[in-house]
RODO-2510 file (C-alpha; in nm, 4 decimals, decimal comma):
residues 483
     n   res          X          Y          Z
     1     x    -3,7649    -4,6544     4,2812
     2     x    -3,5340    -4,8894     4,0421
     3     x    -3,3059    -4,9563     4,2960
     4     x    -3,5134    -5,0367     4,6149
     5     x    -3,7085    -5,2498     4,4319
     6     x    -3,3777    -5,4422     4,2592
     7     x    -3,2621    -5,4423     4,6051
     8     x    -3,5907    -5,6237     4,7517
     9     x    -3,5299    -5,8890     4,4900
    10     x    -3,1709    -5,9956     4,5262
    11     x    -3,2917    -5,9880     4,9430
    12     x    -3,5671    -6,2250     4,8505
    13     x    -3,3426    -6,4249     4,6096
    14     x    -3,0485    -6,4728     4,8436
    15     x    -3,2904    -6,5243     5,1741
    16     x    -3,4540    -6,8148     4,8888
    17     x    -3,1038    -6,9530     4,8550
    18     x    -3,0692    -6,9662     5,2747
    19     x    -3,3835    -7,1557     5,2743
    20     x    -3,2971    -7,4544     5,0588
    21     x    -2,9195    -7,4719     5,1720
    22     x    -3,0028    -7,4480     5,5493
    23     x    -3,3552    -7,4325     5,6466
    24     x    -3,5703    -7,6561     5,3975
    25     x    -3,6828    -8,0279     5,4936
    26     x    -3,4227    -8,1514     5,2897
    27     x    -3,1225    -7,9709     5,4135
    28     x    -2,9388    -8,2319     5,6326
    29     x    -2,9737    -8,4273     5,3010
    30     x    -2,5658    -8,4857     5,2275
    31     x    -2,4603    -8,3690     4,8085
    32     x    -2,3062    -8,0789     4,6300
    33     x    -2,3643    -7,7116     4,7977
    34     x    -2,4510    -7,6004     4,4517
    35     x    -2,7342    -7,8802     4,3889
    36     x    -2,8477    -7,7925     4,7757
    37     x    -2,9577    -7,3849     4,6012
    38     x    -3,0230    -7,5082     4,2909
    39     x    -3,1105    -7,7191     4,0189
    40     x    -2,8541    -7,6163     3,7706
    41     x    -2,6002    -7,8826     3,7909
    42     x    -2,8832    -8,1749     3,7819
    43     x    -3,0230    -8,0107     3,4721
    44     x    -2,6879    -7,9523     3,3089
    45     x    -2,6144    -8,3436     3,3045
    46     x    -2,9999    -8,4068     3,1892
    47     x    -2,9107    -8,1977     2,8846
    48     x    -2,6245    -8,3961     2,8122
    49     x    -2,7587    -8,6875     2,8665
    50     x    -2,5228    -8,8203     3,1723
    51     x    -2,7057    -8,8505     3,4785
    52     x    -2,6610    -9,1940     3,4403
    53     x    -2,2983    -9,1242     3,4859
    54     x    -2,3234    -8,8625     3,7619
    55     x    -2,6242    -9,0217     3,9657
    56     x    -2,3096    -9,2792     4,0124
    57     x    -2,0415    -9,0478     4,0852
    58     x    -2,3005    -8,8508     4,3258
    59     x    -2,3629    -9,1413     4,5306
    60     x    -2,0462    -9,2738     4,5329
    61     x    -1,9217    -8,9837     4,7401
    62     x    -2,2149    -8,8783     4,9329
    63     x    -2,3834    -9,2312     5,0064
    64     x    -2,7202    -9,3930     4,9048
    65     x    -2,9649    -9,0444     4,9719
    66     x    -2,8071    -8,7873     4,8046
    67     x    -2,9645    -8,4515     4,7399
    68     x    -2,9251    -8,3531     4,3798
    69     x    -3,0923    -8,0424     4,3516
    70     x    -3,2949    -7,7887     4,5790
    71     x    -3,6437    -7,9858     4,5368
    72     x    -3,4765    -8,3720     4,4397
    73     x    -3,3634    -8,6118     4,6584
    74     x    -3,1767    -8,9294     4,4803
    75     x    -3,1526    -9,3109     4,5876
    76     x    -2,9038    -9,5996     4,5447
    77     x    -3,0444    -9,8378     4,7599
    78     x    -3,2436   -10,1300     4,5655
    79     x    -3,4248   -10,1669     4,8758
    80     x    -3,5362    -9,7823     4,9053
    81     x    -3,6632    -9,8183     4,5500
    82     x    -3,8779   -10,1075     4,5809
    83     x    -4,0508    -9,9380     4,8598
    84     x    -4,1079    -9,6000     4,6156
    85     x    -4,2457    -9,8079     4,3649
    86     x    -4,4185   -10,0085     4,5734
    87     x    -4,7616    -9,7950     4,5299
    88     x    -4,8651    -9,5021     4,3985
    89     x    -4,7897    -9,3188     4,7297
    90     x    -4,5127    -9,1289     4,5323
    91     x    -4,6457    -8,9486     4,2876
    92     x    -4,5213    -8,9479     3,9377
    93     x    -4,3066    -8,6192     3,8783
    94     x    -4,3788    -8,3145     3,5643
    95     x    -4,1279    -8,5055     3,3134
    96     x    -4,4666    -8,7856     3,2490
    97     x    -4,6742    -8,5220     3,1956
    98     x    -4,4212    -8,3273     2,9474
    99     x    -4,3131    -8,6899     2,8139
   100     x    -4,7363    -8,7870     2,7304
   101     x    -4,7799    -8,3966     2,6278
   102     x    -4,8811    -8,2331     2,2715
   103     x    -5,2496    -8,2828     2,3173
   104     x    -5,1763    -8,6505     2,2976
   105     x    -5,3328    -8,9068     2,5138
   106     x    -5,0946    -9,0537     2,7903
   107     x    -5,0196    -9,3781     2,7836
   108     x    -4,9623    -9,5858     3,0617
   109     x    -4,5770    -9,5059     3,0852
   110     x    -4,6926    -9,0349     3,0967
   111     x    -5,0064    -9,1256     3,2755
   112     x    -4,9970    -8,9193     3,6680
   113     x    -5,2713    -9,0651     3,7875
   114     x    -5,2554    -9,3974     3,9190
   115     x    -5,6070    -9,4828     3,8946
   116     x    -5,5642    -9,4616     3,4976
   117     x    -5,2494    -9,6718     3,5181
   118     x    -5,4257    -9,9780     3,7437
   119     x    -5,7147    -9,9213     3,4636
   120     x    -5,4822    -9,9912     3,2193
   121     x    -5,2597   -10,2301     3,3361
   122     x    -5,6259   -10,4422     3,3716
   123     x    -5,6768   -10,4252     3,0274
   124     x    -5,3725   -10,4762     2,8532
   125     x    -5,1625   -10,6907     3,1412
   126     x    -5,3495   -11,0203     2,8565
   127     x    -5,1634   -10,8820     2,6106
   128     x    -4,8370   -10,9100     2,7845
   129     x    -4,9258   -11,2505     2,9318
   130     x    -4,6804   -11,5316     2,9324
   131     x    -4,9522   -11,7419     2,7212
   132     x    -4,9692   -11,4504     2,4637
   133     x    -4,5981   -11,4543     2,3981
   134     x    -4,6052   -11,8178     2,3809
   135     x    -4,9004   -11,7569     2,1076
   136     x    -4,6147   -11,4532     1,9168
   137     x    -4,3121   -11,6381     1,9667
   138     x    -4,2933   -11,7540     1,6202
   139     x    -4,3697   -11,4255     1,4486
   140     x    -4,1192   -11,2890     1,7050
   141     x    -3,8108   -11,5389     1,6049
   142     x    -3,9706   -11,4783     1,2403
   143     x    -3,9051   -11,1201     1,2599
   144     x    -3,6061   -11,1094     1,4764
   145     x    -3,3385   -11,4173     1,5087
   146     x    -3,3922   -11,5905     1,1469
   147     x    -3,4707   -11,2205     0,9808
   148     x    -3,1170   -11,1008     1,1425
   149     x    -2,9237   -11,4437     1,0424
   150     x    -3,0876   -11,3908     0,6979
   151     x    -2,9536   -11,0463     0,6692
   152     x    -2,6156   -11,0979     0,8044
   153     x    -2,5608   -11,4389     0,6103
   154     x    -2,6293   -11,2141     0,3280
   155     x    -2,3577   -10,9826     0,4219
   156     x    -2,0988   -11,2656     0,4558
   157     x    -2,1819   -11,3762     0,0571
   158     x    -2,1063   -11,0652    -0,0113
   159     x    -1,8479   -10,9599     0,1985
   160     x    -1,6218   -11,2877     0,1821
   161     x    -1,5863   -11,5383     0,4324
   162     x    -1,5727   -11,2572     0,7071
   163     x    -1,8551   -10,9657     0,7106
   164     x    -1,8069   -10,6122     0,9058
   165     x    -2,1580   -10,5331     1,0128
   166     x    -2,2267   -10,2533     1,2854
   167     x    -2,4689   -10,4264     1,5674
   168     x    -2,6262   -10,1523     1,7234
   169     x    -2,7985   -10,0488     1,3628
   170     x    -2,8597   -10,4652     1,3243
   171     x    -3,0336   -10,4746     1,6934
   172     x    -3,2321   -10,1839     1,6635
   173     x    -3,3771   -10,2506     1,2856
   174     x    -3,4445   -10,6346     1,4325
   175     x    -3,6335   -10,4907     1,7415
   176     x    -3,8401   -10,2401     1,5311
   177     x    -3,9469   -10,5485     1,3124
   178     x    -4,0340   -10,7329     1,6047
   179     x    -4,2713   -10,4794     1,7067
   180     x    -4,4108   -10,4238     1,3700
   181     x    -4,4817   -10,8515     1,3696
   182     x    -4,6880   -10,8495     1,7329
   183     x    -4,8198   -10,5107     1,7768
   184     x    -4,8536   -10,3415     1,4165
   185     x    -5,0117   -10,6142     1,1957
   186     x    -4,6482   -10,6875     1,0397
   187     x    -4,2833   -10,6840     1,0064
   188     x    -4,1822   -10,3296     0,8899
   189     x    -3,9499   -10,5432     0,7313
   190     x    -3,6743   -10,3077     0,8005
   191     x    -3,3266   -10,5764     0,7679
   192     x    -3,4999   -10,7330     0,4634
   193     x    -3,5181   -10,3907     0,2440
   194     x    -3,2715   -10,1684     0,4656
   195     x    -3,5539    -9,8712     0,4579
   196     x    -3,4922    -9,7293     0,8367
   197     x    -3,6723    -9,4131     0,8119
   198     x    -3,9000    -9,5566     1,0462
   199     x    -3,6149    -9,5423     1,3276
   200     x    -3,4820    -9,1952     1,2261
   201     x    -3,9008    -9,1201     1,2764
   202     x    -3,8563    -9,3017     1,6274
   203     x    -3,5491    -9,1542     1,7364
   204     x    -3,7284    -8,7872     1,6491
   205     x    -4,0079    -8,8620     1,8148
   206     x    -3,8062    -8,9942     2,1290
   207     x    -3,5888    -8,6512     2,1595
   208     x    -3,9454    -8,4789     2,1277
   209     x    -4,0413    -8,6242     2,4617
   210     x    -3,6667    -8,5451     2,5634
   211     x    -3,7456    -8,1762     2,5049
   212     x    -4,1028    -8,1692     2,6402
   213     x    -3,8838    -8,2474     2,9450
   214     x    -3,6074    -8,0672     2,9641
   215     x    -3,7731    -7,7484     2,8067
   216     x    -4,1372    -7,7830     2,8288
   217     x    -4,2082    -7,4264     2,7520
   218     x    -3,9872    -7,4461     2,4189
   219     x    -4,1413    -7,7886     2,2858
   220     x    -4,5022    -7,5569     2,2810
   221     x    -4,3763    -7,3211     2,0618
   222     x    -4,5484    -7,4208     1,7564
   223     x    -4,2403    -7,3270     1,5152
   224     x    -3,9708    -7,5359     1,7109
   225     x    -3,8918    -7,8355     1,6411
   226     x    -4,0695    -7,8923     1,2869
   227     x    -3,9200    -8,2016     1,1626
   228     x    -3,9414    -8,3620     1,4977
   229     x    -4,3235    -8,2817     1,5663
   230     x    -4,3477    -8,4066     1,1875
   231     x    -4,1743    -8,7285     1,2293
   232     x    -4,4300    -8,7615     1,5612
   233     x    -4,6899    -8,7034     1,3269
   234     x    -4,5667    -9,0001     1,1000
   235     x    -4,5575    -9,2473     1,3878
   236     x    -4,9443    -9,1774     1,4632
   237     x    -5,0295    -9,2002     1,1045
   238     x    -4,8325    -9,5378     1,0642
   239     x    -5,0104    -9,6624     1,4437
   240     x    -5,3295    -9,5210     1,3022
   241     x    -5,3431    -9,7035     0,9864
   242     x    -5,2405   -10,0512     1,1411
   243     x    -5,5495   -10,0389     1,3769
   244     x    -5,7733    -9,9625     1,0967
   245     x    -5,6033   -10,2241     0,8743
   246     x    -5,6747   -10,5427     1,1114
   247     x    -6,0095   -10,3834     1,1663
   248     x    -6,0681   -10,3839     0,8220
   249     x    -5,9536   -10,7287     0,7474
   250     x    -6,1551   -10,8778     1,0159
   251     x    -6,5136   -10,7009     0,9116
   252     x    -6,4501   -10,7999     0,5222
   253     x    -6,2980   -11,2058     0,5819
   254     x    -6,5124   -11,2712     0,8736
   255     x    -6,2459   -11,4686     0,9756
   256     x    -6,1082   -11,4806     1,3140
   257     x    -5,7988   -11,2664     1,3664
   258     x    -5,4734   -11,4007     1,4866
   259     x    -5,3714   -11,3136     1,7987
   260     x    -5,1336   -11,1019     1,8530
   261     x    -5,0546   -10,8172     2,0924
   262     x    -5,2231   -10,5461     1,8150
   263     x    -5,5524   -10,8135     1,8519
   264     x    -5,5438   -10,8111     2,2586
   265     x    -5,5094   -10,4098     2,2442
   266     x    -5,7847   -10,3530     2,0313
   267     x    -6,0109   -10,6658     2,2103
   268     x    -5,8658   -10,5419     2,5834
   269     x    -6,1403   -10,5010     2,8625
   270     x    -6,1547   -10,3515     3,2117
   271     x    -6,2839   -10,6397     3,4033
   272     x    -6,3156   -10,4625     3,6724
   273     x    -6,5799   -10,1980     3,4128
   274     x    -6,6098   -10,3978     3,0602
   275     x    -6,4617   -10,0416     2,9419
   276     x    -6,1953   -10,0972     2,6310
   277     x    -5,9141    -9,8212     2,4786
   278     x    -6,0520    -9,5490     2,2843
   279     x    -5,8674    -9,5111     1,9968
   280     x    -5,7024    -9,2249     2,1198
   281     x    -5,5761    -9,4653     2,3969
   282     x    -5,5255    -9,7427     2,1931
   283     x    -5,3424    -9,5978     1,9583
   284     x    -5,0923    -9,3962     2,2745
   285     x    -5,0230    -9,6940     2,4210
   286     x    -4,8843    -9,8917     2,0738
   287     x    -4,6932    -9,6239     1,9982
   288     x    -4,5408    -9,6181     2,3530
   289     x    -4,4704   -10,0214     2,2480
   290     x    -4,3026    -9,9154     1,9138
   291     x    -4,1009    -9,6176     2,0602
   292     x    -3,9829    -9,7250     2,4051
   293     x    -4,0253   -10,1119     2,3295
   294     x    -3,7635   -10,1064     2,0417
   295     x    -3,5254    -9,8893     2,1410
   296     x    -3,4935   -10,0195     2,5113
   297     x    -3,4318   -10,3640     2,2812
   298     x    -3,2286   -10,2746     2,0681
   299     x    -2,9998   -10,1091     2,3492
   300     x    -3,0139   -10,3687     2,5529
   301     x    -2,8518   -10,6169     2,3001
   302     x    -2,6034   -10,3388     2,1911
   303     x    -2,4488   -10,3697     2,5729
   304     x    -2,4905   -10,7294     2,5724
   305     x    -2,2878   -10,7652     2,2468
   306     x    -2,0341   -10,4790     2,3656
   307     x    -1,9792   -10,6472     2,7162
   308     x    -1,8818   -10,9489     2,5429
   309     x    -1,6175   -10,8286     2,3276
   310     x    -1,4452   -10,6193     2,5938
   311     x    -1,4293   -10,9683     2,7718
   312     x    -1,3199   -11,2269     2,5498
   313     x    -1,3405   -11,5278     2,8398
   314     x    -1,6822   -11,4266     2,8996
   315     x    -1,7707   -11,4297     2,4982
   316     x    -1,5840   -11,7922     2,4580
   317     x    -1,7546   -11,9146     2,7857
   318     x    -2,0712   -11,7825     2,6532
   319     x    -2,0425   -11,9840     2,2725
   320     x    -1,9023   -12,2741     2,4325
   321     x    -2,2187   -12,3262     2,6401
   322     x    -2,4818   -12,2535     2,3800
   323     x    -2,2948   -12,4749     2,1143
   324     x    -2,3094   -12,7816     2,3025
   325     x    -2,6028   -12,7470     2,4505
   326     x    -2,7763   -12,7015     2,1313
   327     x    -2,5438   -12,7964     1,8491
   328     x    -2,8229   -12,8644     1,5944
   329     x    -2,8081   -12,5251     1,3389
   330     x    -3,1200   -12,6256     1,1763
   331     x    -3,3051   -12,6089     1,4318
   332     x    -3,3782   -12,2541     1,5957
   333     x    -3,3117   -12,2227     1,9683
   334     x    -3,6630   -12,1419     2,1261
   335     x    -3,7068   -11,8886     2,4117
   336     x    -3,8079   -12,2114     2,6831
   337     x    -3,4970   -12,3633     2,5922
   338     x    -3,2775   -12,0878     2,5734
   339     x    -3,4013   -11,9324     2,9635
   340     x    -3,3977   -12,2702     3,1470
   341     x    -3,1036   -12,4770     2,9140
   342     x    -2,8434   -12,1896     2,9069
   343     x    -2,7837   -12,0370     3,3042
   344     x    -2,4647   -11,8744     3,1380
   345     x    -2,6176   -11,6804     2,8936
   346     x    -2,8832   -11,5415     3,1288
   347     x    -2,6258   -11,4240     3,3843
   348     x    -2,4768   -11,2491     3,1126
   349     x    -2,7977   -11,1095     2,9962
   350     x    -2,8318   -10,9749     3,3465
   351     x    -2,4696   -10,8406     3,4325
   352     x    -2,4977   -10,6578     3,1452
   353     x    -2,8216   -10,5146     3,2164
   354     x    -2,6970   -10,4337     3,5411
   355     x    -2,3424   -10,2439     3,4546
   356     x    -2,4632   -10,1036     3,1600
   357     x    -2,8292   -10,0608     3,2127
   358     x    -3,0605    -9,9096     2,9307
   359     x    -3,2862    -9,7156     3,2062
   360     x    -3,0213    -9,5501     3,3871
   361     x    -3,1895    -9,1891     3,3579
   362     x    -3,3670    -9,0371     3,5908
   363     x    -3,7081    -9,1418     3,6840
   364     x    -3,9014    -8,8670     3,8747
   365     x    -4,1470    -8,8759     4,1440
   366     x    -4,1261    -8,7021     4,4852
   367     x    -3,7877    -8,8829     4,5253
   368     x    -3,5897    -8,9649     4,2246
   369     x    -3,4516    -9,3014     4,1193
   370     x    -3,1541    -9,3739     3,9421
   371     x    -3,1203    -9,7595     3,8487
   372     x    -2,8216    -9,6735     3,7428
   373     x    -2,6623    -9,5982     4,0553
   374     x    -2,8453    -9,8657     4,2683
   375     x    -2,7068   -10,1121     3,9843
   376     x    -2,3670    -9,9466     4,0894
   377     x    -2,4464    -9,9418     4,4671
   378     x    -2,1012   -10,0917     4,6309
   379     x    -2,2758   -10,1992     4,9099
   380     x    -2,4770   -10,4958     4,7064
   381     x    -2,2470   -10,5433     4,4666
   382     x    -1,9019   -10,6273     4,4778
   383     x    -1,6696   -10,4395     4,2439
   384     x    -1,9653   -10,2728     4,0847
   385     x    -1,7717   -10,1399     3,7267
   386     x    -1,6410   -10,5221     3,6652
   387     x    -1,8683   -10,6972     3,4044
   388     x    -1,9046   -11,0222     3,6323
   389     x    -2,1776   -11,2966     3,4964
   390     x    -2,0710   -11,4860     3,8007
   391     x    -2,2610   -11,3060     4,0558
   392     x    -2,5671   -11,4351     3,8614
   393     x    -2,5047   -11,7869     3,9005
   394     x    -2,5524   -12,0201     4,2579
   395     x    -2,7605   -12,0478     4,4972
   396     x    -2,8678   -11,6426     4,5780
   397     x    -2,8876   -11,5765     4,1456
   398     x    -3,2467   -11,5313     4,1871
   399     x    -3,2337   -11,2395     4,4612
   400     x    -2,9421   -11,1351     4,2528
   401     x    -3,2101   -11,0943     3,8970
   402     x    -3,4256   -10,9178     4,1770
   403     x    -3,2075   -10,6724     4,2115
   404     x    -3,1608   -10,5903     3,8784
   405     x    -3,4364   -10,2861     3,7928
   406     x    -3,3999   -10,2569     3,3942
   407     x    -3,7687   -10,3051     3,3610
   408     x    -3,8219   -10,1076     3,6797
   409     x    -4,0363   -10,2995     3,9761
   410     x    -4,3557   -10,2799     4,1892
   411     x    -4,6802   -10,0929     4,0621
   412     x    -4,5096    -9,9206     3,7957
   413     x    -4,2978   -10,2596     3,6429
   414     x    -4,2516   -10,2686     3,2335
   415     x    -4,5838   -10,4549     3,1026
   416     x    -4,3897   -10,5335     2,7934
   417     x    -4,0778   -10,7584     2,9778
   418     x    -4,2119   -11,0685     2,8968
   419     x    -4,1811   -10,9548     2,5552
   420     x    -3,8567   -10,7901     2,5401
   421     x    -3,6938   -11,1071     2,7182
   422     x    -3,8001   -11,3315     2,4365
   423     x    -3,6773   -11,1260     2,1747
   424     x    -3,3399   -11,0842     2,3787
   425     x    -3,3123   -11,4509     2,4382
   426     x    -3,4029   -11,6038     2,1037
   427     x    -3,1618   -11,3548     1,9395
   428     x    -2,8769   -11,4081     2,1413
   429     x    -2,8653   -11,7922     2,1508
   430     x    -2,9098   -11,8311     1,7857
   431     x    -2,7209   -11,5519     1,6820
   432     x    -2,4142   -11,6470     1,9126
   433     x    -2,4346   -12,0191     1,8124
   434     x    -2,4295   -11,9466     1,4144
   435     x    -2,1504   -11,6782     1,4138
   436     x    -1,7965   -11,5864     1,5388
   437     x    -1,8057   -11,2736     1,6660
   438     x    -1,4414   -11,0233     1,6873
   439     x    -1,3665   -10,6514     1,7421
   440     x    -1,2085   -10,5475     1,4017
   441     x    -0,8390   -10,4289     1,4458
   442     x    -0,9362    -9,9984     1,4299
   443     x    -1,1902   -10,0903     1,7349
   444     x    -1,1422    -9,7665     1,9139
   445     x    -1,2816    -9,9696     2,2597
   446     x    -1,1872   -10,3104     2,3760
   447     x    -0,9849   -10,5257     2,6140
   448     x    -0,6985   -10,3773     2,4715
   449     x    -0,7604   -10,0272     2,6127
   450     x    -0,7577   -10,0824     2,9423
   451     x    -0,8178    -9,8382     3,2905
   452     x    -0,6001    -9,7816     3,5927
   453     x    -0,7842   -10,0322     3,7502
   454     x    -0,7501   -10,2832     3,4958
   455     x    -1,0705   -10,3241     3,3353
   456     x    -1,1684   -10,2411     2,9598
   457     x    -1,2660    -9,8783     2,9618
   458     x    -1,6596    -9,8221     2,9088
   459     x    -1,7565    -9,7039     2,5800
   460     x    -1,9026    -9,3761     2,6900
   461     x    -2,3311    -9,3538     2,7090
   462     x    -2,5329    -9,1085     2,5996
   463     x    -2,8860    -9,1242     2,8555
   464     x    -3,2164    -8,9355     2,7724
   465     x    -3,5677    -9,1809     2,7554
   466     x    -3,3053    -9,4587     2,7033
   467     x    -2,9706    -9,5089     2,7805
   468     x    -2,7258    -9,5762     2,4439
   469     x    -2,3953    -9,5943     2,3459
   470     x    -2,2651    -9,2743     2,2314
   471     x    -2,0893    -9,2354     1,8650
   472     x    -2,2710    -9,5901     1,7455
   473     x    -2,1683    -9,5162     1,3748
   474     x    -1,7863    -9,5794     1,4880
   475     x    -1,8318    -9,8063     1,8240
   476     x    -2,0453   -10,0463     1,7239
   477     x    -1,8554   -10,2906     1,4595
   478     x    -1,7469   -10,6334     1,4747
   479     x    -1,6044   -10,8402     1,2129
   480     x    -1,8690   -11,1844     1,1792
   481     x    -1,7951   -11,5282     1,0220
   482     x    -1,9549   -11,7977     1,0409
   483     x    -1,9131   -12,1033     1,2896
***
């Protein structure tokens, strides 16, 4: 009986295999035979974390549909996207529900169900508002620019006249204290004391929600992942005790309480139903702020900072324009002045969101998108892999910023962007006006290692929840002095 029965199952296997490569909606769907019978290949590149890399490489050959696995279709076109995001049509795919899992309640990022997004995005859009962030802006630049040029002034004293510092540890401490300032009460105050076990408690509880993903049924098992789950555990304790701090305050002063994004959450109303967050939901959605909001950040500045050492005419064109625009060093450059004063510095803010984008992994619905590749799509942008700040300047640069999808677009765009562009754009102009910045001589990546075609070669990335550089601890120096 063994064999008939092993027989009947390689029959149905193989006859499964037919299906998806020659018979299933999706089969005149151009990719890889492999990916046509099978998910395999798609998941091996999730695991290492470069789908960013081969949703490129995929499309590249194959065009701007490509079928990446049995059940996933893949698009390049900006165009195509817009229209999946449009509405809630497309459904959001498992990795949301894995990514808001552990008993925990989703936030608006894992939420499925668009009727609890629209709820949300109600309540907390005021939050996000371009008159809140006008309200934070201070406690943002406290935090973030002058906290960073305090630290790395310090470094200088003690360094000499020239300090090594490694930016991607600066950016991502500066980012965390940002969202400690507007969303957690306070600054956690992280490049003041140099205490990060905060980020080492973000970064665990990021590769949680990587798992949950990637191996659902082995994130459940109660005895994997200990310090991970534990680290988790910290964040809510840390979101937890914030919430009931400001409460707190507020009953025992009777004084009003400044407002700040944490004050907005815990006010926010449904207008549409006068409901607010339970604290379940209240506290989900700050720590979806603290986790996603800092390290998306501190990424994006990484790149930024990265793309202008590997081109040394865009760095020096860069300085030159925020030096004598604002050549005052007592004065901090505010956001206003720095977005409509310094068209420069926002196309390279863009370009290098666009050719080294921190959402480049796969976002999955019924179809899946990969900004990545649409940022890479040769067919709307010409010679995709050069780091170009030029295509973001003249008369088509605001279709151009369109087209760029970091914070993603339509019903499911970032709530936080108003946000994360203030902190990106204060830091930058006040950090690039105070200091030289130059790769130190043992830089293992820079325009003097070049690729066939001429251009510095990437420092490889490293893509889960957000995309990074990989090997930070070596790749992320530069020597600073000041001005």
């Amino acid at each position: 009986m063994v064999w008939p029965t092993l027989s009947m199952v390689v029959a149905v296997y193989v006859a499964r295999l037919i299906y998806h490569a020659y018979f299933s909606p999706l089969a005149s769907i151009p990719g890889p035979f492999l990916n046509k019978i099978s998910n395999l290949p798609l998941n091996y590149q999730l695991i290492r974390g470069q789908f960013h890399t081969y949703s490129v490489k995929l499309h590249a050959e194959y065009g701007e549909v490509v079928r990446i696995g049995y059940d996933h279709i893949s698009l390049s076109s900006t165009s195509d996207t817009r229209m999946v995001l449009a509405t809630h049509a497309f459904r959001k795919g498992r990795m949301y529900k894995e990514i808001g899992g552990n008993g925990c309640e989703p936030s608006m990022f894992a939420t499925t169900l668009p009727e609890v997004n629209k709820a949300r995005r109600r309540m907390l859009g005021d939050a996000f508002a371009t008159h809140t962030m006008r309200a934070v802006e201070n406690l943002v630049v406290d935090a973030g620019a002058s906290a960073l040029i305090t630290a790395w002034d310090s470094e200088i004293a003690k360094q000499g006249q020239v300090a090594r510092v490694n930016y991607y540890y600066a950016f991502h401490r500066m980012a965390v204290d940002v969202i400690g300032a507007v969303a957690f009460g306070s600054s956690f105050n992280i490049l003041k004391t140099g205490n990060a076990d905060i980020i080492d408690w973000l970064h665990d509880t990021a590769m949680v929600a990587a798992i949950r993903n990637l191996a659902p049924w082995l994130a459940r098992k109660p005895w994997a992942f200990k310090k991970l789950k534990e680290s988790r555990r910290k964040i809510e304790q840390i979101t937890y005790d914030s919430i009931i701090t400001r409460k707190k305050v507020v009953s025992e002063t009777g004084l009003p309480p400044r407002i700040d994004v944490l004050q907005k959450c815990i006010n926010a109303k449904d207008p549409e139903t006068g409901q607010g967050l339970t604290p379940p939901q209240l506290e989900s959605e700050l720590i979806l702020m603290l986790v996603a909001g800092s390290d998306t950040t501190g990424s994006t500045l990484t790149w930024i900072v990265m793309n202008l050492l590997h081109n040394p005419e865009c760095y020096k064109r860069v300085t030159n324009e925020i030096r004598s625009t604002f050549p005052d060093t007592s004065q901090t450059i505010p956001y206003a002045n720095a977005k409509t004063r310094l068209p420069y510095l926002s196309a390279v803010i863009y370009e290098s969101m666009r050719i080294t984008s921190p959402s480049a992994t796969m976002l999955t619905r019924n179809i899946c998108l990969s900004f990545g590749a649409c940022h890479h799509n040769p067919r709307l942008w010409k010679n995709p892999g050069v780091f170009d700040p030029e295509r973001f300047l003249g008369p088509d640069s605001t279709k151009r910023i369109n087209d760029v999808l970091t914070f993603s677009t339509g019903v499911r765009v970032c709530i936080g962007r108003n946000l994360a562009m203030l902190d990106i754009f204060t830091a930058l102009a006040n950090i690039l006006r105070r200091y030289d910045f130059k790769l130190p001589d043992d830089a293992p990546y820079g325009p003097h290692r070049l690729s066939p075609s001429g251009i510095p070669v990437e420092v490889p990335g490293l893509s889960y929840l957000v995309t990074g550089p990989v090997n930070p601890k070596n790749n992320c120096w530069v020597s600073i002095s000041l001005a």
